[in-house]
N, C-alpha and C positions, 0 to 999 in steps of 0.2 A: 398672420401669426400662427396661426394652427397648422399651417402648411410647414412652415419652420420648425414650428415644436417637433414635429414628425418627422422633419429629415433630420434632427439632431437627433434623435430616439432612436432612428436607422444607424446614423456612426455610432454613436456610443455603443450601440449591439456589437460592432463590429470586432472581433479580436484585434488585439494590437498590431499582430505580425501584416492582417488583412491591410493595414491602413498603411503598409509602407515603410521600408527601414532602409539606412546605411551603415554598414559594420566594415573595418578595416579590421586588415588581418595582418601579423606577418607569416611571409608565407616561403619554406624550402621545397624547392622541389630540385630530387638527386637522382638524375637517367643518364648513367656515363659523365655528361658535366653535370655541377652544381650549380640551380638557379634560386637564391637569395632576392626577393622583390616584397613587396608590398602589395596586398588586392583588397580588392573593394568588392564588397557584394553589396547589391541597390534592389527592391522590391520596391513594384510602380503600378500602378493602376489606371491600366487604358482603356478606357471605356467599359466594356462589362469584363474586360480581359487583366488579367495580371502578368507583368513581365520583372523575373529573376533574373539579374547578371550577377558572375562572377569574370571579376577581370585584372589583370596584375599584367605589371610591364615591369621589367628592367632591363640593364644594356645587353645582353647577349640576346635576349627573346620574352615573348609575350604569350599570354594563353589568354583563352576565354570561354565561359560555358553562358549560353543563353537557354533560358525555357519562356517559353510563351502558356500559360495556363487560366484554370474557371477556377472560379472559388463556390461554393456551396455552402453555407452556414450548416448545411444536416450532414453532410457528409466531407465537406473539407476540399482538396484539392486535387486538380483531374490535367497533367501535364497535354499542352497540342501538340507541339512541336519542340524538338531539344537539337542542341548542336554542340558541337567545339571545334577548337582550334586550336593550333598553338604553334609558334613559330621559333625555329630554334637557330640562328646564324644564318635567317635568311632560307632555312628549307621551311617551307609551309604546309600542315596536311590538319585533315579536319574530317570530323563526323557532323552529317544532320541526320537526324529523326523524326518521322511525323507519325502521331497518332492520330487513326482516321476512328472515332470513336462510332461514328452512321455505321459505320464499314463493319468494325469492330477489328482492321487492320493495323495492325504497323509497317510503316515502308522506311525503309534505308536509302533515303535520297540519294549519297554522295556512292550508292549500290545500285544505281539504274536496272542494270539486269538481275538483282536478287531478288527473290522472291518475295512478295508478303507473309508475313505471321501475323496467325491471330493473337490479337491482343490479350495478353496471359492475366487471369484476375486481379485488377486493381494494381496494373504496372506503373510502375512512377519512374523518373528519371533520379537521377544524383540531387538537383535541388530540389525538386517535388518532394521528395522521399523527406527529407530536414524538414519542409512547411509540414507537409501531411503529418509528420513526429509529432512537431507542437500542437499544429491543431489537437489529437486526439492527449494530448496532456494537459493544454489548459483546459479544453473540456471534459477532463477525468474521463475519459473512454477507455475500454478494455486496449491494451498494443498487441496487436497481431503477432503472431510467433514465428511466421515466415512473411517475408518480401520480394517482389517479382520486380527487379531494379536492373537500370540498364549499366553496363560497364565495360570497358570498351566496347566494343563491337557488337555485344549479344547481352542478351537478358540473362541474369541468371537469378538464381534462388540462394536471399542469407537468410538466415537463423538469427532474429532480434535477441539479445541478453542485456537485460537492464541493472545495472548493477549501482553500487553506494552513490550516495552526495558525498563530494569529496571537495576539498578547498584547493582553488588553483592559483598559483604566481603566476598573472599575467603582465603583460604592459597595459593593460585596460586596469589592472591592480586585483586585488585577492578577490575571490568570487567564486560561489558554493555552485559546482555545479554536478550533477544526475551524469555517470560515464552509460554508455551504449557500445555494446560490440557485435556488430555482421560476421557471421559465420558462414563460408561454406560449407557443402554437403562435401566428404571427404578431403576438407582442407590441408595443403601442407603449409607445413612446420616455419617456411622462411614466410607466411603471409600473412597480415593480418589487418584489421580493419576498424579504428578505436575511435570516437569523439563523445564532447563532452559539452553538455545544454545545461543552461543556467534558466532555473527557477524564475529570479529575478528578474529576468530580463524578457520573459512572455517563451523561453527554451529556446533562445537566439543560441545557433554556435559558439561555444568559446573556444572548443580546441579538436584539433582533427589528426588523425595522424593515421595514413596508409603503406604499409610495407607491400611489397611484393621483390621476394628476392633481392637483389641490390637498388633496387630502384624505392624512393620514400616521397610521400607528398605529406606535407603539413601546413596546418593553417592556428593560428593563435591569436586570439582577438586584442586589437592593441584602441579602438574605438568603437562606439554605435551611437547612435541617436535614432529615433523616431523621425517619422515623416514630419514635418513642418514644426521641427525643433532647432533651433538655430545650431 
């Protein structure tokens, strides 16, 4: 009995996000064609390890970003490995990442010959960077003013701006959520980088939207549930 009481007192410690989610989205993404699809993002828990997908299919092509990551209850989330993919009319090209934390390297797997980089303070990937968010907001933690985040190909440095609770029309239905905008260091004017976490919901995504020149990726939450919620 005692034994029990004590591993229910270990979950219940647990934040929400820690314990596993599924959120559907809908999702545009516009590079030359226009790709209209549905994605699912899933947070899962393997053994001491945690693994994030995001993944969307529809008829012309498919993408997918995986992170393999550690949780920490003191300090939050620490990405291993990151990847993607995405296939477009049957042409296929992909990024992997590993972070070799012993090391203190980063290697560009699908970059054989590229060189390692040392690993820039407290570098996250695209999903890490979302968990690590939450984490330090449900636990009222100071947000850091810059981020060392990976995007395409290279690390670079945004500029966190936390800005109003605002109320959003989604297909998930109205829901107050806290917007966020990444800034680069001498940004231009066609780029920009905007989403939006809901209180409610432990600061799960509800809306995302990236420009870059003519190209747009968005995501709009149309579902979620908890882990071991029907």
């Amino acid at each position: 009995m005692l034994k029990f009481l004590f591993l229910l007192a270990c979950l219940t410690c647990l934040p929400a996000l820690a314990q596993g989610y599924e959120a559907k989205y809908d999702m545009l993404w516009s590079a030359g064609l226009t790709l209209e699809a549905e994605a699912t993002e899933t947070l899962k828990k393997n053994g001491d390890r945690y693994q994030i997908i995001l993944d969307a299919k529809a008829s012309i092509g498919s993408a997918n970003e995986t992170t393999n990551l550690l949780y920490r209850p003191e300090s939050g989330w620490r990405p291993l490995d990151y990847s993607y993919t995405q296939n477009i009319l049957g042409r296929t090209k992909g990024r992997h990442f590993r972070f070799n934390w012993n090391t203190g390297m980063l290697t560009w797997l699908h970059e054989p010959g590229r060189d390692e980089l040392p690993i820039p303070t407290n570098a996250l990937d695209p999903l890490g960077f979302r968990l690590q968010l939450a984490h330090l907001l449900i636990n009222e933690k100071d947000l850091p003013k810059t981020v060392n985040m990976l995007d395409g190909n290279e690390i670079k440095i945004y500029t966190i701006s936390q800005g109003n609770l605002e109320i959003l029309d989604t297909p998930y239905g109205r829901i107050k959520a806290r917007k966020f905008i990444l800034t680069e260091d001498n940004p231009a004017p066609e780029r920009s980088f905007e989403f939006w976490l809901a209180p409610s919901l432990n600061y799960q995504l509800v809306k995302l939207q990236k420009r870059d020149k003519k190209r747009l990726f968005a995501l709009t939450l149309k579902a979620f549930k908890k882990a071991g919620t029907p």
